[in-house]
N, C-alpha and C positions, 0 to 999 in steps of 0.2 A: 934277418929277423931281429927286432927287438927281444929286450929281456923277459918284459910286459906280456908281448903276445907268444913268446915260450914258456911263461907259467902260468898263460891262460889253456894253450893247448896240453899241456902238463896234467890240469888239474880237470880239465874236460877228456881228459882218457883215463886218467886214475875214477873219478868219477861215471865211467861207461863200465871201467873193470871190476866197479864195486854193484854195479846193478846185475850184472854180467854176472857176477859169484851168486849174488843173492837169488838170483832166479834157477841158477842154476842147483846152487845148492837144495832149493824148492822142489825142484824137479825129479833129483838124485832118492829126494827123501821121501817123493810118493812113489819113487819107481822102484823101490825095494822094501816100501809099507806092505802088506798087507792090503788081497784086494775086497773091494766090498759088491763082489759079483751076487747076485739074490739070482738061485738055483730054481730058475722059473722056467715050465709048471711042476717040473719033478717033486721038487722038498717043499718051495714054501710059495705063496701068493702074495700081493700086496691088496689090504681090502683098503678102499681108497676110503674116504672122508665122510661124514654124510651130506654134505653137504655137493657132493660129487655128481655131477649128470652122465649118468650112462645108459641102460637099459629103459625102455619105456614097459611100465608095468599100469592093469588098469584094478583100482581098486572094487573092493563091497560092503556095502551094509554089515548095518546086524542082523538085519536076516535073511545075507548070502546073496543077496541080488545085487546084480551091477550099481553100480553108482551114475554112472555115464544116462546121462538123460536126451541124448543126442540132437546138442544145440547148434555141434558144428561151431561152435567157437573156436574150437583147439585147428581144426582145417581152414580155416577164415583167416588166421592170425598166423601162421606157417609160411613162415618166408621163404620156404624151396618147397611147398605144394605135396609133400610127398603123406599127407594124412587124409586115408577117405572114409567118410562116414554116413553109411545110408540109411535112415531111422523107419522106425514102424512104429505103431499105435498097436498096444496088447487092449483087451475087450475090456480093460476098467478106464482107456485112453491113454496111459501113461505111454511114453515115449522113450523108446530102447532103441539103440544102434543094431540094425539087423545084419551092417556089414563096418566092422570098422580093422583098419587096415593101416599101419605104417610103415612103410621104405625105408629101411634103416639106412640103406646105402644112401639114399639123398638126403637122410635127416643131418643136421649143424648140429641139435643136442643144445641150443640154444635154451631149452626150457621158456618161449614164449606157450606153448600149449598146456605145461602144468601151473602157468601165471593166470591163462586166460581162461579155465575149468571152473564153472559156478558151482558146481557140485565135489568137486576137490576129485574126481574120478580118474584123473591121468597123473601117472609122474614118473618120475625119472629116477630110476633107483641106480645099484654101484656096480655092476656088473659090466668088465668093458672090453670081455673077449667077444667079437664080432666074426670071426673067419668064417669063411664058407667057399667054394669051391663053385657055386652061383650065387649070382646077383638075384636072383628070382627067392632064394634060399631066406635074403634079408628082406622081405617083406612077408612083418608079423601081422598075424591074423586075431580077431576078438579071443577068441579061446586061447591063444599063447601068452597073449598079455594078462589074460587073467591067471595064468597058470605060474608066471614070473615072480619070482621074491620080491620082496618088497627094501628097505632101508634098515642096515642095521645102527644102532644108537649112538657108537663111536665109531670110529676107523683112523685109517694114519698107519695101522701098523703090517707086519709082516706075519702071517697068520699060513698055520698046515696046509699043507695041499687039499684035503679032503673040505669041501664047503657044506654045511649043512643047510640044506634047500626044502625038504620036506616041512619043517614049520614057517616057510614064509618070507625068511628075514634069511641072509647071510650070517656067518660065522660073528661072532661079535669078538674084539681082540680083549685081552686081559688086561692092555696099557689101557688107564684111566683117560689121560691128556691125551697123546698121542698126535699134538703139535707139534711136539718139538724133537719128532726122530731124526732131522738131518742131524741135531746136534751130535748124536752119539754113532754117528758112522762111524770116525776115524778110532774110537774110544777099546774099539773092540781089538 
């Protein structure tokens, strides 16, 4: 072997042994950090964003009545089918949905049904515990959806276990921004 190609391979294994430390030393220093486990559901929740698709909720008026005019656009425009809405005419002719129904199990959460709403009556609020123990369980009915919270103004952050649901909206967090929690993982 030349000299050449001994202090090429020299400097290509000094060079492996340096990437070698460094990643290791990477390693060494998350694995005796400090872990950033989030004690879920016992202590604390994560309220997601608002901007977040999770639970379909249907809205109302000012005075209490459905919003939903059942045009069937939001079932039209559903690209896994799983939205059914059967309308009726009340005696002044207005048009109310006398059966409406979504599969949560087949729903994507895609949010083309709260795009495609002339009347702004469906949406998709933050709520993204789903389990259930039947599949029959995940198809909501008109009265659940109207019964569901709605969107609270921020989110991002790490909020008490207890959620307040009785006015509507979800817990709303005390962080302002609440973009930029990844940065303060490691901080704590």
């Amino acid at each position: 072997m030349s000299r050449a190609q001994d202090r090429i391979g020299t400097w290509i294994g000094w060079a492996f042994f340096a990437d070698l430390a460094s990643a290791l030393a990477l390693t060494f220093g998350y694995m005796f950090s400090r872990s950033v486990t989030m004690q879920y559901p016992d202590k604390e929740k994560w309220l997601p964003y608002s901007r977040y698709r999770g639970h379909h909720f249907l809205t109302r008026d000012e005075e209490g009545e459905i919003k939903c005019v059942a045009c069937e656009l939001c079932a039209r425009i559903c690209p896994c089918d799983c939205i059914e809405v059967v309308p009726y005419e009340d005696e002044k002719g207005n048009r109310h949905p006398a059966k409406f129904e979504i599969d949560t199990a087949r729903c994507l959460f895609c949010g083309l049904c709260e795009d495609a709403c002339p009347a702004d009556a469906i949406a998709l609020g933050q709520q993204y515990e789903f389990s259930s123990f039947s599949s029959r369980e995940l198809v909501i009915g008109r009265d659940d959806l109207l019964r569901k919270p709605g969107k609270a103004a921020t989110g991002g952050g790490v909020v008490a276990t207890r959620l307040n649901t009785e006015q509507g909206v979800l817990v709303e967090t005390s962080e302002t921004q609440g973009y930029n929690w990844w940065r303060n993982i490691r901080q704590t």
